[in-house]
N, C-alpha and C positions, 0 to 999 in steps of 0.2 A: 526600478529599471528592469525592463523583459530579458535581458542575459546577466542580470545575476545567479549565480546557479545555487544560492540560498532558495528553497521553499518560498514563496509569496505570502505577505500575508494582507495585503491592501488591491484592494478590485482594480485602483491603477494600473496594476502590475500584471492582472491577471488575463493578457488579452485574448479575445474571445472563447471567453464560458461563461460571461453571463447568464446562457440559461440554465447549466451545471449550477452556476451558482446558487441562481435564484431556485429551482426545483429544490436543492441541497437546503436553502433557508428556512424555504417552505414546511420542507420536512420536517425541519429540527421545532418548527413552530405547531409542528402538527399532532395530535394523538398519540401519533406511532412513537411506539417504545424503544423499537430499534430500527437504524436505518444502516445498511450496506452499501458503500460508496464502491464500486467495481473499476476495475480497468488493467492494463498491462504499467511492467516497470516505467517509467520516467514518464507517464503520460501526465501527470499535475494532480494528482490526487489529495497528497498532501499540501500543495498550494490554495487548492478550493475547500477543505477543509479549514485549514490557517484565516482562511480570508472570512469564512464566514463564521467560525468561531468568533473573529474580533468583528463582525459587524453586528452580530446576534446581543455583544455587550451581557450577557450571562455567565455564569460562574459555571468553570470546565473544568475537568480532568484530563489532561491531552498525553496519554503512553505511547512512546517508539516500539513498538515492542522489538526491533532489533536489536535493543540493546541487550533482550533473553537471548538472542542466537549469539552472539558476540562474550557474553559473559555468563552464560549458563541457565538454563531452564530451570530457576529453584526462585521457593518461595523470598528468600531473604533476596536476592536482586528483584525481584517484584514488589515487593513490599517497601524498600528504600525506595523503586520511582515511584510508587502509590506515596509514600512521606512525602517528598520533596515537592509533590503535583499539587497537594491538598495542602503544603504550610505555604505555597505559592496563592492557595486561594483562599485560607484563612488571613494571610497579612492584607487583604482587599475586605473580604470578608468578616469582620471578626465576630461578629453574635455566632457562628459557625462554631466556636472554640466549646460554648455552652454545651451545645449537642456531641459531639466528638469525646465531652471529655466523662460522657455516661458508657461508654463503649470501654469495656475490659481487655487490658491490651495497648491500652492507647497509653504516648507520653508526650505528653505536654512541657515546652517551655519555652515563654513569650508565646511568639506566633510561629514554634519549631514544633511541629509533630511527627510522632518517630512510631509505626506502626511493629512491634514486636514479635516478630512473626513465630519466636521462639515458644508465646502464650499460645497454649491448648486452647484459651476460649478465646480468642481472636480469630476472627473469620471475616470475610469480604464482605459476606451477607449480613453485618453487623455493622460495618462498617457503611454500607450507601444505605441502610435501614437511617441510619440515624441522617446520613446528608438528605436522604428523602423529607426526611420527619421538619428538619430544619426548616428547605423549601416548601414546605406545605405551609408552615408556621410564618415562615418571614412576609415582611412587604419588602425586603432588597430586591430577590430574587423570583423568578416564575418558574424556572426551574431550573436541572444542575445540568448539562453533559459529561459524561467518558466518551470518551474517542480512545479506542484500540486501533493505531496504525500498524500496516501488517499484519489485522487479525487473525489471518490462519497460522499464524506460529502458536499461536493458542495452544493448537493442538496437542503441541510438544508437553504441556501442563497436564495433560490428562491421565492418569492410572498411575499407580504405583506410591510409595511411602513419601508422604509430602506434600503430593501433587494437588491439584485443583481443577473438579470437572466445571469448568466456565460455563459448558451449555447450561447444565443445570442451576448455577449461578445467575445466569441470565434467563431462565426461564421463570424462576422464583421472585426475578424484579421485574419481569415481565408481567406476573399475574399480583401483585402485590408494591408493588412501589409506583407511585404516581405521578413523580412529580422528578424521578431519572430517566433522560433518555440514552441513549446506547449508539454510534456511530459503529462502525466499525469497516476500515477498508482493508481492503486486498489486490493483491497485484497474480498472487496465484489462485486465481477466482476459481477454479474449480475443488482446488481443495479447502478454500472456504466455503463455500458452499456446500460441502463434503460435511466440514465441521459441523457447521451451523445443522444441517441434517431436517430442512425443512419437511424433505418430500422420504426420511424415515422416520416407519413410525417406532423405532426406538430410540430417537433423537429427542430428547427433552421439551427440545422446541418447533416439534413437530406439529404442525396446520397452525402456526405462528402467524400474523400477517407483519412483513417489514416491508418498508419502501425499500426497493432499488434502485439505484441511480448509474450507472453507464457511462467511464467517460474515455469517449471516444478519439481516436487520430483524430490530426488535422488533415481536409485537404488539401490540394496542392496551393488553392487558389489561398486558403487560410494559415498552411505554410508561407508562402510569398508574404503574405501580409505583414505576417508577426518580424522575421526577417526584417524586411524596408523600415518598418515603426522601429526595432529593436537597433537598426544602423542608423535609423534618423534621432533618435534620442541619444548615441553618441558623437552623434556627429561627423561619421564616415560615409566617406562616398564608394558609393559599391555598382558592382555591373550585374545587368541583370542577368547575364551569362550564368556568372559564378553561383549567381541566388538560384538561379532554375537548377543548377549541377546539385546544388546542397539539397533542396527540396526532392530530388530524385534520389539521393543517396541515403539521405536520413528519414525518409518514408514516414513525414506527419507525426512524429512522436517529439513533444516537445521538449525533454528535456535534452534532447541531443541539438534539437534547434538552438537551445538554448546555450547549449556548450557551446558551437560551432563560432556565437555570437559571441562569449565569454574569451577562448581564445585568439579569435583574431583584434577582440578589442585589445588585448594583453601586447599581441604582436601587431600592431597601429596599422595592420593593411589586411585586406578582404582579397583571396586570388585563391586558384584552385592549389598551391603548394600547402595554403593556409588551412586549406578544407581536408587535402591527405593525411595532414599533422593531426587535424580534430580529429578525425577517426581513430587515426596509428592510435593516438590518447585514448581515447574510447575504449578502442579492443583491450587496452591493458588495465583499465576497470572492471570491464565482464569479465574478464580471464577469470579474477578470482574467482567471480558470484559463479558461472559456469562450472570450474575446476570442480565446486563441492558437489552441485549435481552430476557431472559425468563420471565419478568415481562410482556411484552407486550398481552401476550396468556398462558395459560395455556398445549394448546397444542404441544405449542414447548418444554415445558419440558417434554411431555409425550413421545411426538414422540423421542426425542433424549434418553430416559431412553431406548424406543424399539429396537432402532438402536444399543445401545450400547450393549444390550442382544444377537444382531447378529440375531435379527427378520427384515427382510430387504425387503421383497415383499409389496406389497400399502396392499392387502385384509389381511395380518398380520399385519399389521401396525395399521392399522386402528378395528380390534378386538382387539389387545392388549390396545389401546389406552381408550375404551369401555368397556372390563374389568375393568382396574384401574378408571374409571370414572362413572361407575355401570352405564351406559345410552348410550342409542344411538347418533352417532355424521353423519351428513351428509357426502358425499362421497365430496362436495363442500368443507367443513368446511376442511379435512384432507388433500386434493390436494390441496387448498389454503396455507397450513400451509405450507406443504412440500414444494413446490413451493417459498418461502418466504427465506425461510430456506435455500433453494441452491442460490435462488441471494445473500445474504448474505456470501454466503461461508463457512456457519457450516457444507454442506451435499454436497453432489455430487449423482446422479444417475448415475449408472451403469446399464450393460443389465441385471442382473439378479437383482436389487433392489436399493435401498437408502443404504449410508454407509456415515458414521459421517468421516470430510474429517482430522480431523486434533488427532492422537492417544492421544494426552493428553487430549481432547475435550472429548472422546469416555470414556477416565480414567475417569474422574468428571464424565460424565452423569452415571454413573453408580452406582455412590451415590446418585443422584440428587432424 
């Protein structure tokens, strides 16, 4: 169903990205060791992902890694979903158990493996050494995937007593493992891309080649669609008034399409009181996600108050900002900000200014 607001994991479901898809397939079929799936919050990332993980039919490793931002940056919460991920593909898999159980560190029982993070000589790169080793040896399998959803929290893993430098991780299965490929998506594409560190050359996985894949808004014409298919599979009749208001409001980003469809099938009628309610809803989702980045500067909730007013040039931006702060701010201090702000994925530049990337982002800042 197109407004369940579960991830997707069947191409029924996934309406038009097919060729998201299929490029996404391609790739995972291909050479490339690591692939970057790109885009902004609720755009379907993790549904084209989901979908072609299960049509690929191979043995995966699938990480939230939100669940590190929600429950802490350490190895022991990483290493329980790394268990759970792998006794999920050993109970499919089971010659996998052979390999697995030559790795020091590892506990075995039935098809339950418990990665002990507590062991000195337990390491990651021991760990897909050997699901490598397996996939080279098997006729089950061609080869493994991980998918890192949310890759750039990664980041947070990096330095200090404990920690785990991933690039380096991934640059060593990059020149040495043959037979794992490496997903990894992002919604704050700039600071993954940061991570990842292609284009430094102190980045481990510097002059790397990865596929990248881009997944973009819908437009209006592809918004309309998904809508009509998504009221026609419930079986609601809707006006096309209300459908063009939603498509203006919710600005091609699917999973608000998605909601939009999700709450008025709950409330059994489609009308613009039902389209105010999706939002009101909305905005008090991002509050939170929002709430934790604008604690960091004060300038980011100024700048996004600006943007949301449809002040979008840097020399208005930064007067506005000045205004409401009765003092002058450096030209450093405000292209730092902005700059932040688009690796994150709140903003986007365009040719003619800054524009807040996500319309219910744009709703809230406009209380903010």
């Amino acid at each position: 169903m197109l407004f369940d607001p579960k991830p997707k994991e069947d191409r029924k479901d996934l309406y038009g990205r097919d060729e998201e898809l299929n490029r996404l397939i391609e790739a995972m079929n291909s050479a490339t060791p690591i692939i970057l799936l790109l885009g902004v919050r609720r755009i379907g990332k993790t549904s084209l992902l989901k979908t072609a993980l299960k049509e690929l039919g191979q043995p995966y490793v699938y990480l939230d890694l939100r669940i590190l931002e929600e429950e802490g940056y350490s190895k022991a919460i990483l290493y329980n979903m790394l268990s759970k991920e792998v006794s999920r593909v050993v109970s499919r898999w089971k010659s996998l158990l052979d390999f697995l159980r030559k790795v020091k560190g590892v506990r075995i029982a039935g098809f339950h493996i418990e990665f002990d993070w507590r062991d000195r000589e337990l390491a990651l790169s021991s760990i897909f050494r050997s699901i490598d080793e397996w996939a080279r040896r098997t006729e089950e399998a061609r080869y493994v995937i991980v998918a890192f959803d949310e890759a750039q929290l990664l980041r947070n893993m990096v330095g200090g007593k404990g920690k785990i430098d991933f690039r380096s991780l991934l640059a060593f299965c990059y020149d040495n493992l043959s037979y794992i490929k490496f997903v990894l998506t992002g919604s704050e594409v700039g600071l993954l891309t940061d991570f990842v560190g292609l284009e430094d050359p102190k980045s481990p996985l510097y002059g790397r080649v990865m596929e990248e894949i881009v997944v973009e808004r819908f437009d209006n014409n592809k918004s309309l669609g998904f809508l009509k298919k998504g009221f026609e599979e419930i079986g609601m009749d809707v006006s096309n008034e209300v459908l063009m208001e939603a498509v203006e409001k919710l600005d091609g980003i699917v999973g608000w399409l998605t909601y939009f469809g999700y709450v008025s099938s709950r409330k059994g009628r489609v009308s613009r009181d039902v389209l105010r309610e999706a939002v009101d809803r909305a905005k008090k989702l991002v509050r939170d996600e929002l709430g934790k980045i604008l604690v960091r500067s004060k300038l980011y909730r100024l700048i996004l108050r600006t943007l949301a007013l449809d002040i979008n040039r840097w020399s208005q931006v930064k007067k506005a900002i000045e205004a409401w702060l009765g003092r002058q701010v450096t030209n450093a201090q405000v292209s730092r900000a902005l700059r932040t702000l688009m690796k994150m994925g709140i903003i986007e530049k365009r040719e003619n200014g800054y524009y807040i990337v996500d319309p219910i982002v744009k709703a809230l800042a406009k209380e903010l």
